[in-house]
N, C-alpha and C positions, 0 to 999 in steps of 0.2 A: 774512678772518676765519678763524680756523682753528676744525678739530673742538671743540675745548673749549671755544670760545667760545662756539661756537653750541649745544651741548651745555647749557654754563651759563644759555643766556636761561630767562626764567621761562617762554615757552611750551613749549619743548622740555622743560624738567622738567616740567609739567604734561602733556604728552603722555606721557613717560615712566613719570610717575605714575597716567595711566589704562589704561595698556598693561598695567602691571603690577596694577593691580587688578583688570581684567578679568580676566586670567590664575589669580589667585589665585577670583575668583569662580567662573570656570568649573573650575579644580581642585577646589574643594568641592562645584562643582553633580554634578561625575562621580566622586567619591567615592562607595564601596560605603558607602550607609546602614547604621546599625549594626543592625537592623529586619530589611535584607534576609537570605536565606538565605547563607549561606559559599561561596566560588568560588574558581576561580585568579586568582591577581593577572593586570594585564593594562599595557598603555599607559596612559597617564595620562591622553591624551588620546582613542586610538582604541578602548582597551578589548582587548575580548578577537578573537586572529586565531582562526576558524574553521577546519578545515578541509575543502577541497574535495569533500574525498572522505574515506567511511569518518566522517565525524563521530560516527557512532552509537557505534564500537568506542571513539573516544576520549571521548565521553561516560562511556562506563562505566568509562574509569579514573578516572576524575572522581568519580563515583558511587563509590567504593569509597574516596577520596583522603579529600573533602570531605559526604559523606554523602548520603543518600537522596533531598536535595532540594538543589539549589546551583543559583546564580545567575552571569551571564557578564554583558557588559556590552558595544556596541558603540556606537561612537558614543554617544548620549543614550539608544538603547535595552535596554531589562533583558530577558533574557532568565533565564526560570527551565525548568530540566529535571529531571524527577520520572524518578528509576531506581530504584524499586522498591513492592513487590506492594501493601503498606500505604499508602504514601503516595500511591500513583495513585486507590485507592477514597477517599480523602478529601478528593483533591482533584480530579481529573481529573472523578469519577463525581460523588461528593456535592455540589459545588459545579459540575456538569455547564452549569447555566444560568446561568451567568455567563462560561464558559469557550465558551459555543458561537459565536463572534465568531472571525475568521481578522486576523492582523495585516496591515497594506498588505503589500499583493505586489505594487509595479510591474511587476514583471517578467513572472512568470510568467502571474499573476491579471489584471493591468488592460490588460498588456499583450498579450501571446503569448495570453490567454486571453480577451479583450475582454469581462471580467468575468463571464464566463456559465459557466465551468466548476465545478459546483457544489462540489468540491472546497475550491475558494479564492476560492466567494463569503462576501461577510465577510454579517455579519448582516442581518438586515433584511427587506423585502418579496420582494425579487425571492431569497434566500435563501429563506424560506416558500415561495414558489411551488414553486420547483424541487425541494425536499426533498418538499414535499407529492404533488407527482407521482412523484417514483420510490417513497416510500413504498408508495402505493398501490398500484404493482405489486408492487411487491419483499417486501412483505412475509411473513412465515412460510406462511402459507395460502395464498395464491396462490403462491409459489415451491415448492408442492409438486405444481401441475399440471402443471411443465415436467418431471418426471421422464423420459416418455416421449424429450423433445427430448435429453436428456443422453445417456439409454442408446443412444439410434438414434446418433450421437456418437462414447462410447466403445467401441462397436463395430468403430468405424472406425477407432480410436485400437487397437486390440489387433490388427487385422485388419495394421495398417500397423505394429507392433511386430515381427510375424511374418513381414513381406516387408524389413522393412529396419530392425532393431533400434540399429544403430549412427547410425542418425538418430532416438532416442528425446526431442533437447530438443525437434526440428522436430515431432514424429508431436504431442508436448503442445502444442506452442504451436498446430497448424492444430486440433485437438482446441477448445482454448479458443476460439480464433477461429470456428471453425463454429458451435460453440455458442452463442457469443454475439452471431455474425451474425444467427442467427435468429432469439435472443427481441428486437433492438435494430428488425432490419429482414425478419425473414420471409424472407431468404433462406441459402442453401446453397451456401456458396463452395464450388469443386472443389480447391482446397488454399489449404497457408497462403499460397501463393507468388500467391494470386490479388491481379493488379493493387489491386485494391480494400480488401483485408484488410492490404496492405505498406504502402499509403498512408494506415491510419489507424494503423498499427504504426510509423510513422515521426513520426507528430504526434506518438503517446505517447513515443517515445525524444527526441526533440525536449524532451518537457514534461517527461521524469524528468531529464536533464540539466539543465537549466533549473534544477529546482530544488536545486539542491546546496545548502547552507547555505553562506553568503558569497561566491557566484559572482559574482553582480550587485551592486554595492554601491549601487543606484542606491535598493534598498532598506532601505538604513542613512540612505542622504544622497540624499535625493529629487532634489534638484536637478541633479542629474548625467539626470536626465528630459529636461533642455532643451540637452543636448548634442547639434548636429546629427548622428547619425546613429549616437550611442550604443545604440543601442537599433532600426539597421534589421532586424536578422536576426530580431528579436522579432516585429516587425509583417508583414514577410514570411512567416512562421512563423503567424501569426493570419488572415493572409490567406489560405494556401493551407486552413488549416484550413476554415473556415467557410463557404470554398467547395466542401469535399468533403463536410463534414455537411449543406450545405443540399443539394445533391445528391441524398444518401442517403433525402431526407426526402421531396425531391419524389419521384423515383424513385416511392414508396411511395403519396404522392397521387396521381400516376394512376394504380397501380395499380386504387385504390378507385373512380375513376371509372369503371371498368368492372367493379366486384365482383370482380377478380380478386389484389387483396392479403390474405393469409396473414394470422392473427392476426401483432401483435409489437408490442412495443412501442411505436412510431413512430406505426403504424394508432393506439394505443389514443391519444395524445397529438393526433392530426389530429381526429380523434371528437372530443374532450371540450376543444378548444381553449381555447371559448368559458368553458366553466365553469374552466378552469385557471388561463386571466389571461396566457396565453405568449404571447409573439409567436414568428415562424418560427425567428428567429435563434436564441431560446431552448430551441425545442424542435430544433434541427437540433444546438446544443449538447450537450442534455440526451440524447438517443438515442446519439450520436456520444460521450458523454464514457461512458453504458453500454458502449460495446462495447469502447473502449479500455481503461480502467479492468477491467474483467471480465475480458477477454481477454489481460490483460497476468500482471495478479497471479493467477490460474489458472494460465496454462500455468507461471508458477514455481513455486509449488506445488505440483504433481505430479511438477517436476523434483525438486525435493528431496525427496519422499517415494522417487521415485528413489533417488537417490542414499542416502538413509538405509537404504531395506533393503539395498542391496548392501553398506554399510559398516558395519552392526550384525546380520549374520544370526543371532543366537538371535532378536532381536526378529521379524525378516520369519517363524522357525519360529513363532512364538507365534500372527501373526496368521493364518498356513497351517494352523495346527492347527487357532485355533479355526473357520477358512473350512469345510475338511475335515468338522469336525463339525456343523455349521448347513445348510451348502448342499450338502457334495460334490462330488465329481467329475463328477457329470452332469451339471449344471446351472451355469451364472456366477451367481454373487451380482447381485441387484437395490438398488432402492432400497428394498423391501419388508423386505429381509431388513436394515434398519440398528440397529436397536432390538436384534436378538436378535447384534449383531456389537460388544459393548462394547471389545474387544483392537482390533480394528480402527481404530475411530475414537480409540483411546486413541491408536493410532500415528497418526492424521493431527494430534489436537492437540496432540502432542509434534514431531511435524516444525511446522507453527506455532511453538512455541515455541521450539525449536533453533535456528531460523532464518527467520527470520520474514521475508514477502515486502517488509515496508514499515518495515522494522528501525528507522529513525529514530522514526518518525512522522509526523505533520504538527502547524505548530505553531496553538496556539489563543490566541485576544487575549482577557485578564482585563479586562471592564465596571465589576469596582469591586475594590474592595481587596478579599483574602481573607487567611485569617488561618490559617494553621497553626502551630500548637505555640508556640513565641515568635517567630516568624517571618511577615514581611509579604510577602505578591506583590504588587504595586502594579497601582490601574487599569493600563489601558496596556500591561502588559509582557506580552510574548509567552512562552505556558508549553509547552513540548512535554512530553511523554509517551511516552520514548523505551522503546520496545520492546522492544528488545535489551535493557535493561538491565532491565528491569520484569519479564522472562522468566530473566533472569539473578540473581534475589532469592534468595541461601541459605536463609534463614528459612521460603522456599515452597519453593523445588526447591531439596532439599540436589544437592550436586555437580552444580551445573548446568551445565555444561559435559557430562558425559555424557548419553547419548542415553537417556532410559529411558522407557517408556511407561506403565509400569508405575504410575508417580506418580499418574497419571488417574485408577488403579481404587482403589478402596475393599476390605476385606478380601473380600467377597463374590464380587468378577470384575467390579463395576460399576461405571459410570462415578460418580468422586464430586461433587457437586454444591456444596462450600464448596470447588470450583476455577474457576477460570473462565478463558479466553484473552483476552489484550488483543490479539492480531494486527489484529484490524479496527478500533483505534480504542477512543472512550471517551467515554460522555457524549452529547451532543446530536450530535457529529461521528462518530458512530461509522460505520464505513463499509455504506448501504442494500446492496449488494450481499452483504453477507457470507453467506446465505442461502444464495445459487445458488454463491458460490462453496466455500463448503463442501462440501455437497452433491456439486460435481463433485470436490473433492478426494476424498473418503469412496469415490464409486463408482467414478473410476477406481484410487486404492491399491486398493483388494479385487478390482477385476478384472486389475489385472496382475499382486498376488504369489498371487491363484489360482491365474490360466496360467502363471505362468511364476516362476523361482527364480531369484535375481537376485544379483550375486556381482561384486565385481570383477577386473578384469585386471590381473593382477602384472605385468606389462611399461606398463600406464600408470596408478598408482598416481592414485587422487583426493584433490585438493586439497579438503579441507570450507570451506575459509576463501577460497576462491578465485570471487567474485561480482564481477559488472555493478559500477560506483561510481552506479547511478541511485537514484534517488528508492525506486521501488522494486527488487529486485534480484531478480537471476537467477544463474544457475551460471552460470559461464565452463564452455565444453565438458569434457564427463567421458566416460569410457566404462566401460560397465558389458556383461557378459555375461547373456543374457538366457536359459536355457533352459526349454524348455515344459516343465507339468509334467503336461500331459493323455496317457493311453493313444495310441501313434499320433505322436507328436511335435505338431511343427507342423502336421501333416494333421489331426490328429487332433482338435488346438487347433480350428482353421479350422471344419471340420466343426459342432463342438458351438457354433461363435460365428454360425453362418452368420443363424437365423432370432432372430438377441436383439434384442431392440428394434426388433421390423418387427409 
């Protein structure tokens, strides 16, 4: 019987005929709804490709292509991205509680993370627990009694600028790490390079890689889950984790059984177990995901406050000047002196906004339909809030591409208050640390462009656009000229930093 015969039986056309129906069904099922927001066209069938890396910067040509809010499409799922200042407060913030749900994350979340990293726990019980607990420390008023821990810190951090200024990304990141050793687990690494601080530095470059948008497709197409051994490096990656945070946690319990562990967070989580609802794994999680988290997007942040006053010096003079008139030369700026430092902190939330540590975002899962302008986000669909581009809004920051601090203040000198930063997030998911990390951003910019005047090197020219492809990002090495600007030089520097924060 040849092709055409068998071609012509009535089952073969009847096969042919549901082949092609299906086809045609599933072609209308992944049509862009006329309802949804505007997007790039994509596959027909796969939708829209991502990319690996840098997704945030091509968001925002997106954002400027297709408008304020546009929709992408992968596989069956909708993705919606919000790139700018208006439409993030109506939808991100005003509809906050519907948006506080994270999308499935095989990957990074259920797997690499054995769902306990509060980051990309999706909603629900064990969500409440874990928010409930960092809340309580982290919040405003209690994040103002770790001043002491910061200053004793950045001490160290200006001391170590002064012996070896051309390791300024290293001096920020053991900076961040110390700090955040301490409030997580009560102790005092002796540098970044300590065994222990590399090995939770390596889970978080592990988890910012991880999460790239469309790295894992395991999370478009689940089923790719039951691929033998698609997903070992995930679970290896989960494994060695949770056995360094439990670790870290015991560690701290026997401490206590001899009265000899340091307030920290961990102590306060062991204490109040029982009323919190955690089990070990969760609390060895939740301490261990503080210190990574903290000690990551920190130490970038003061990079880039770096790197901004060396490559905008009228700005670095503005905030010298106003240091000069507040505090002086005899003395470092405190935490004390923040309120009466408005230039200051205008430049730390302008570094935020120029370049922001967590520049995509994270994305958030919509619980029921929500409705902007004539436009529909559907349950289900995953919305980000992308950063970069929501910082990058004309309408709020004209010329936003220039570095200006100035936007901040109001005509008076003061910080204006109908501004606000999205760098942490938005909504129910907004990031509990941003407190402490502020804070440390604020007191170490004021204590390094006090000490010292910051300028770069015309034989190696910095790249501003030149960052990590992680999750959240960091400079790729830069060098900058660092000179003191105390009586005495460096001696002199040293001298006036010896007894700060003791």
């Amino acid at each position: 019987m040849s092709l055409s015969d068998i071609l012509l039986q009535p089952q073969s056309i009847a096969v042919v005929v549901l082949c092609l129906t299906l086809l045609a069904v599933i072609h209308k099922h992944l049509q862009r709804p006329s309802d949804l927001p505007p997007g790039p066209p994509g596959h027909w069938l796969l939708g829209n490709i991502l990319p690996e890396s840098f997704a945030y910067r091509k968001f925002e040509e997106w954002t400027k292509e297709y408008g304020p809010v546009f929709s992408l499409r992968q596989g069956t799922r909708t993705i919606i991205v919000v790139g700018r200042v208006q439409a993030a407060m109506e939808i991100m913030e005003k509809e906050g509680a519907s948006l506080a749900d994270r999308p499935l994350s095989i990957a990074a979340g259920e797997t690499l993370s054995g769902g306990m990293r509060v980051l990309l726990t999706p909603a629900g019980d064990r969500f409440k627990k874990l928010r409930r607990a960092l809340h309580q420390r982290l919040q405003s008023k209690v994040v103002s009694t770790d001043s002491p821990t910061l200053m004793r810190h950045a001490r160290n951090h200006i001391l170590d600028l002064i012996d070896s200024p051309e390791l300024h990304q290293d001096h920020a990141k053991r900076y961040s790490a110390a700090v955040v050793m301490a409030l997580a687990y009560g102790k005092d690494p002796e540098s970044y390079h300590d065994p222990e601080v590399q090995a939770v530095n390596r889970c978080l470059t592990r988890l910012g890689l991880n999460m790239r948008p469309g790295l894992w497709k395991v999370d478009v197409y689940p089923w790719l889950r039951y691929i033998p051994g698609y997903m070992r490096e995930l679970k290896d990656g989960h494994r060695e984790e949770l056995q360094l945070f439990k670790s870290q946690l015991q560690m701290v319990r026997d401490k206590m059984t001899t009265n000899q562990a340091p307030h920290s967070f961990a102590k306060y989580l062991l204490e109040r177990q029982a009323d919190l609802e955690l089990s070990d794994d969760e609390m060895s999680y939740l301490a261990g995901a503080l210190f990574g988290a903290g000690s990551d997007t920190t130490a970038s942040a003061i990079s880039v406050s770096i790197m901004a006053a060396a490559c905008y010096p009228e700005t670095q003079k503005k905030v010298q000047e106003e240091l000069d008139a507040v505090v002086g030369p005899d003395r470092p700026p405190t935490m004390d002196d923040q309120d009466m430092l408005p230039q200051t902190m205008a430049f730390v939330l302008e570094t935020m906004r120029w370049r922001p540590v967590s520049a995509g975002g994270f994305a958030h899962k919509a619980t029921r339909d929500i409705f902007w302008g004539n436009y529909r986000i559907p349950k289900g669909a995953s919305v980000i809030g992308n950063i970069w581009s929501i910082g990058r809004d004309p309408a709020v920051y004209p010329d936003p591409e220039t570095f200006n601090p100035q936007r901040w203040l109001n005509e008076e000198g003061r910080l204006r208050e109908d501004m606000r930063t999205f760098s942490w997030g938005s909504g129910r998911r907004v990031c509990p640390g941003q407190h402490i990390a502020t804070n440390s951003v604020f007191l170490n910019t004021a204590l390094i462009q006090w000490a010292f005047s910051l300028s770069t090197d015309p034989a190696h020219p910095i790249d501003v656009l030149a960052f990590t492809e992680s999750a959240n990002t960091h400079p790729l090495p830069f060098k900058v000229v660092f000179e003191p600007r105390a009586p005495g030089g460096s001696e002199g520097l040293r001298e006036v930093m010896e007894g700060y924060g003791q």
